[in-house]
KEMIVEX-220963 format. One record per residue (C-alpha): residue in one letter; z, x, y. Coordinates in Angstrom, 3 decimals, decimal comma, m for minus. Each point is the difference from the previous one (the first is absolute). Example, Ala and Ser with C-alpha at 12.3 -4.5 7.8 and 13.67 -1.06 7.14 Angstrom:
BEGIN
<nulo><r>A</r><w>7,800</w><u>12,300</u><v>m4,500</v></nulo>
<nulo><r>S</r><w>m0,660</w><u>1,370</u><v>3,440</v></nulo>
REM end
This chain:
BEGIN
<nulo><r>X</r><w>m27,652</w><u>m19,102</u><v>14,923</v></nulo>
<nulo><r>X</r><w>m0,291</w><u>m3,415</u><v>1,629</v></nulo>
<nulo><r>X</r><w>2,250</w><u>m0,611</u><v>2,664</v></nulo>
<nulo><r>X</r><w>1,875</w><u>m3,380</u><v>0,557</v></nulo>
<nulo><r>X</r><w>1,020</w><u>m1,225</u><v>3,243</v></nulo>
<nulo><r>X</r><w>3,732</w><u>m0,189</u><v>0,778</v></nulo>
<nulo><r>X</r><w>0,151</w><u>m3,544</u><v>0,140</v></nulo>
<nulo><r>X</r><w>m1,020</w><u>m0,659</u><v>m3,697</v></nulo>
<nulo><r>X</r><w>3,024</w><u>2,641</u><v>m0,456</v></nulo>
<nulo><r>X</r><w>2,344</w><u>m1,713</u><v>1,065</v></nulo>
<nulo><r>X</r><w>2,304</w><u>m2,388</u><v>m1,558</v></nulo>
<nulo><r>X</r><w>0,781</w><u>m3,552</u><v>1,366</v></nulo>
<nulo><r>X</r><w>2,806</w><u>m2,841</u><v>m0,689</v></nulo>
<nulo><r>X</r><w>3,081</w><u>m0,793</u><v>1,055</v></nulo>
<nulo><r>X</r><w>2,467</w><u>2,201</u><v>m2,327</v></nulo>
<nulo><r>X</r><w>m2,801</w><u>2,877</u><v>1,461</v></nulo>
<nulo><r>X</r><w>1,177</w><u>m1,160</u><v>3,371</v></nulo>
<nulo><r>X</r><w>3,786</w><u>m0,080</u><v>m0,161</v></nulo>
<nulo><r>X</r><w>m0,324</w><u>3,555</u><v>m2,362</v></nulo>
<nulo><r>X</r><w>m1,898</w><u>1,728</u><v>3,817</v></nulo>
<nulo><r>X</r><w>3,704</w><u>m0,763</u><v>1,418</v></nulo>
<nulo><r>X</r><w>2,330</w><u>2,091</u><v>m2,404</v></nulo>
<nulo><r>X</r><w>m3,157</w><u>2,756</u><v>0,702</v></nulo>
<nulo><r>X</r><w>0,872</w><u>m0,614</u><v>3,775</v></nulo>
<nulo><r>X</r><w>3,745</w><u>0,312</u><v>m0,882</v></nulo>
<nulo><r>X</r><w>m0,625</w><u>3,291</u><v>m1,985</v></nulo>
<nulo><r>X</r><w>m1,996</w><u>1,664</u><v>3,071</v></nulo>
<nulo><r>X</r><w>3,155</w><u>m1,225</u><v>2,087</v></nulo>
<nulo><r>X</r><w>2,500</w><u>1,667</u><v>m1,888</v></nulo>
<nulo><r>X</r><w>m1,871</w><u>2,951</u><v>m0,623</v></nulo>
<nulo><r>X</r><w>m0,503</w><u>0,752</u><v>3,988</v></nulo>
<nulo><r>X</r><w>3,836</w><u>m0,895</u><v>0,222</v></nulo>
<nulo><r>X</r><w>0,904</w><u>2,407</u><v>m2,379</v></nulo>
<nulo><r>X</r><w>m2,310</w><u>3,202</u><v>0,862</v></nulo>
<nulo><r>X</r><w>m0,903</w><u>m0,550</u><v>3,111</v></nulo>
<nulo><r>X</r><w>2,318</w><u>1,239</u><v>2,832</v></nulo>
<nulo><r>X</r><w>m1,978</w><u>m1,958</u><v>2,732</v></nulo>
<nulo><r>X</r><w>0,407</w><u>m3,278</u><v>m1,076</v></nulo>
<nulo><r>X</r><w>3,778</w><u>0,341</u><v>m0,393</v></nulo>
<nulo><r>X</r><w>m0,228</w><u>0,852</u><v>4,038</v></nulo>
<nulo><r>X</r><w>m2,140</w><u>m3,041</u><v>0,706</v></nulo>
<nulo><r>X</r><w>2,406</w><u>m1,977</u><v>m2,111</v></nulo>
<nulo><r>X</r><w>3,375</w><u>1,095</u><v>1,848</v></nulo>
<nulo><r>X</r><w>m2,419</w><u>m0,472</u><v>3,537</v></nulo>
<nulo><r>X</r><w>0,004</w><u>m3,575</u><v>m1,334</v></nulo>
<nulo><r>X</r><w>3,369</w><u>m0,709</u><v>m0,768</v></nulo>
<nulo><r>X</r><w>1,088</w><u>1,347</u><v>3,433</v></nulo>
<nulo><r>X</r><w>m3,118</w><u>m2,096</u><v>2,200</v></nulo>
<nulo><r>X</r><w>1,146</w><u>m3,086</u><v>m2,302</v></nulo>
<nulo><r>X</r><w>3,652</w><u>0,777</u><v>1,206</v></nulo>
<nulo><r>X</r><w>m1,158</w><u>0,085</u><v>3,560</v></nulo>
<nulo><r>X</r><w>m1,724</w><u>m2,689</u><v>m0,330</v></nulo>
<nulo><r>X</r><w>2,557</w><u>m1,874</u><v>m0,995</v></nulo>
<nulo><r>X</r><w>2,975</w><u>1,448</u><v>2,509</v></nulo>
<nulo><r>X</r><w>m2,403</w><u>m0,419</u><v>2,983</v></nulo>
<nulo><r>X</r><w>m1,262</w><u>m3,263</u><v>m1,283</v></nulo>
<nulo><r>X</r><w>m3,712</w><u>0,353</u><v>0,502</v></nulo>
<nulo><r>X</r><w>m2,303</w><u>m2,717</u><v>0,204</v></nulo>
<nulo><r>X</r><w>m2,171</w><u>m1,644</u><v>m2,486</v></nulo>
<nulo><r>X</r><w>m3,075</w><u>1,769</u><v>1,179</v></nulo>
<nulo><r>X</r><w>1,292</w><u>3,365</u><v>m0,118</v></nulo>
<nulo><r>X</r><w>1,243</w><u>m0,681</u><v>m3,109</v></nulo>
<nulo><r>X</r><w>m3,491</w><u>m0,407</u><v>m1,340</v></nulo>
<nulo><r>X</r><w>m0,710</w><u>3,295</u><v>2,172</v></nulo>
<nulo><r>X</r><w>1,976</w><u>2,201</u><v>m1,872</v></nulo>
<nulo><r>X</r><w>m0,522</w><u>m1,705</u><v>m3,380</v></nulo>
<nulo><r>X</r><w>m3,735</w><u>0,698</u><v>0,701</v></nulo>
<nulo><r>X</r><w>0,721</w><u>3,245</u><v>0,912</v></nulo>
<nulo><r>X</r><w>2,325</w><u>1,071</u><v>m2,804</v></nulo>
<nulo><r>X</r><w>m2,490</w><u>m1,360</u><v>m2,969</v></nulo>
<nulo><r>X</r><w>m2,811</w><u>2,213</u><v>1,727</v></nulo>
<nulo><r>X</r><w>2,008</w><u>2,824</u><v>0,084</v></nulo>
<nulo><r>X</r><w>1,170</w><u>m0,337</u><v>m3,316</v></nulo>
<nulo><r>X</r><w>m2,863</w><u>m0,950</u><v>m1,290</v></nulo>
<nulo><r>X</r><w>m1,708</w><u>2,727</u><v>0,972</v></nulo>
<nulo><r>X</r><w>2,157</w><u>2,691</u><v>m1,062</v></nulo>
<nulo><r>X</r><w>m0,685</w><u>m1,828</u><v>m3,425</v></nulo>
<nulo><r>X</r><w>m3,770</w><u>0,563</u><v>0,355</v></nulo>
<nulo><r>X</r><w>0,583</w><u>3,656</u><v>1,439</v></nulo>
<nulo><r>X</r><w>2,033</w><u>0,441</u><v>m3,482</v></nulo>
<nulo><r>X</r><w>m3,012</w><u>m1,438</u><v>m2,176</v></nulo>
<nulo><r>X</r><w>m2,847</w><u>2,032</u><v>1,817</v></nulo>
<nulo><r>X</r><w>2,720</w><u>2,822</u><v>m0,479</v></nulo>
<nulo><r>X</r><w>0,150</w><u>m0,256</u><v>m3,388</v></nulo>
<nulo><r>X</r><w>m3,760</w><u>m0,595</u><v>m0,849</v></nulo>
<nulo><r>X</r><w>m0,773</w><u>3,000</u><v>1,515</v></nulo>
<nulo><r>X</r><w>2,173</w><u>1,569</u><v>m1,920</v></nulo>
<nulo><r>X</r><w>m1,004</w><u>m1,917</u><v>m3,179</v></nulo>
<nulo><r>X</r><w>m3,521</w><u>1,864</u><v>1,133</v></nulo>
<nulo><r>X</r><w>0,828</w><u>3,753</u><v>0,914</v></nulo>
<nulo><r>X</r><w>2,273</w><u>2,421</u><v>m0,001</v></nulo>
<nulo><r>X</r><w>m1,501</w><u>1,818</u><v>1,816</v></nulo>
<nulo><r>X</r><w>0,206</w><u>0,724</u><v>3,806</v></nulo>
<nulo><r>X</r><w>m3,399</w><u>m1,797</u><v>1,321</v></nulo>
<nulo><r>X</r><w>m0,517</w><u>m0,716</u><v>3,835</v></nulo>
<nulo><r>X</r><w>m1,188</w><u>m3,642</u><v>m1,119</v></nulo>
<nulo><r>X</r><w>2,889</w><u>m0,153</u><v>m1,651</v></nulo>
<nulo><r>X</r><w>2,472</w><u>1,209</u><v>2,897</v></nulo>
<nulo><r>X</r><w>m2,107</w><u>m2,193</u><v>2,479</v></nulo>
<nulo><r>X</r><w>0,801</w><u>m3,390</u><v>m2,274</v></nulo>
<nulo><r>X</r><w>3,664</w><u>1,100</u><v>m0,143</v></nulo>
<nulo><r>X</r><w>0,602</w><u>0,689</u><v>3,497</v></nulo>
<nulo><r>X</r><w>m2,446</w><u>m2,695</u><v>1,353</v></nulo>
<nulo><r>X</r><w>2,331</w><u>m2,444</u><v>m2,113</v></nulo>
<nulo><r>X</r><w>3,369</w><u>1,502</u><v>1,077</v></nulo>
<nulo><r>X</r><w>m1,257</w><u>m0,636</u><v>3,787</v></nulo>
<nulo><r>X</r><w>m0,581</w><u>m3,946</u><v>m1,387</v></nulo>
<nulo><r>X</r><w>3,504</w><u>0,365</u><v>m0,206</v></nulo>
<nulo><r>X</r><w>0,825</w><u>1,766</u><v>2,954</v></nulo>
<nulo><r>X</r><w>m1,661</w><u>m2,259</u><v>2,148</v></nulo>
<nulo><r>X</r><w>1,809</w><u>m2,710</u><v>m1,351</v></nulo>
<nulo><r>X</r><w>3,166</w><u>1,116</u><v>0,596</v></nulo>
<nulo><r>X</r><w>m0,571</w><u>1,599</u><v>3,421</v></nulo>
<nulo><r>X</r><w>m1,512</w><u>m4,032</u><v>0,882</v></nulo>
<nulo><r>X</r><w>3,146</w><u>m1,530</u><v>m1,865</v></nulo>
<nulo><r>X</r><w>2,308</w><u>2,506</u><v>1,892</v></nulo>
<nulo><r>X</r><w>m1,539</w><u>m1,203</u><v>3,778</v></nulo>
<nulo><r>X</r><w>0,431</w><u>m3,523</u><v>m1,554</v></nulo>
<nulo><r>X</r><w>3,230</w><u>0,340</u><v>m0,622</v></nulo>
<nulo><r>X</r><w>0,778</w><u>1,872</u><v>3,999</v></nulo>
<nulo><r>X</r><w>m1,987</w><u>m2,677</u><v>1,598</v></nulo>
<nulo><r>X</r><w>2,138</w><u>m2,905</u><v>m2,123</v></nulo>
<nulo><r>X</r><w>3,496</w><u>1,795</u><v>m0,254</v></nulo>
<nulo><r>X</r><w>0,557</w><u>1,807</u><v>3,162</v></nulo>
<nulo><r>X</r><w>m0,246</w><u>m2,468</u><v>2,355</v></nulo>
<nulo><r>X</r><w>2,956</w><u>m1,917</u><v>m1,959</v></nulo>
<nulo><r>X</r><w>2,246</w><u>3,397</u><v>m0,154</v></nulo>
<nulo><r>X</r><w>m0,624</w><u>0,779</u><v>3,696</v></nulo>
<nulo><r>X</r><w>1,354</w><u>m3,532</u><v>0,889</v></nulo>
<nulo><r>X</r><w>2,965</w><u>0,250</u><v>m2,495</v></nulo>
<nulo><r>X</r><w>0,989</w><u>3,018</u><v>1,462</v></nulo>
<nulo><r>X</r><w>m0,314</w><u>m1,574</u><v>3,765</v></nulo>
<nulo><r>X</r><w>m3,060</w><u>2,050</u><v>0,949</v></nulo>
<nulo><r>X</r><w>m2,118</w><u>m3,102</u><v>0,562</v></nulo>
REM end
């Protein structure tokens, strides 16, 4: 069997183009409706845009926590797909398997634990002078 690369694979034009952003949309409401981690992430966002907005942050840590919210977000979205090609693969219990899994969850992790300081290092300074501390 011959193979062919990718790139003669794929297909190209512009209805090809907008078609890749209902695929997008798909993989968005999928990880909204099964998994439980992006609904956190979500509800993190609505309350770090609401205090953003009551504490009337700046422009540049504005683009902070934008920056930080697609990464985490994005991420858990890649942590879903590796997630779910693994288990396209096996069913099994492999260590390689476990490793990708985990490895991918700590993407995650490490995201939020960096967006969580983020949000200390921008938000408490503006509650400890509300409340007269500073």
């Amino acid at each position: 069997m011959d193979t062919v690369s990718r790139d003669k694979l794929k297909k190209h034009g512009i209805l090809r183009f907008f078609k890749s952003f209902t695929y997008a949309w798909d993989g968005l409401k999928y990880a909204f409706k099964y998994e439980q981690n992006i609904l956190f992430h979500a509800l993190s966002t609505i309350v770090v845009i609401i205090a953003g907005l009551y504490f009337h942050i700046s422009l540049t840590e504005w683009l902070i926590l934008c920056l930080i919210i697609g990464l985490v977000i994005a991420t858990e979205l890649i942590n879903t797909s590796i997630e779910a090609t693994i288990d396209l693969i096996t069913d099994k219990v492999h260590p390689l398997a476990k490793i990708a899994k985990d490895t991918a969850a700590a993407a995650v992790l490490t995201f939020g634990f960096t967006a969580i300081i983020i949000a200390i290092i921008i938000f408490v300074p503006k509650i400890l002078t509300m409340i007269g501390v500073m």
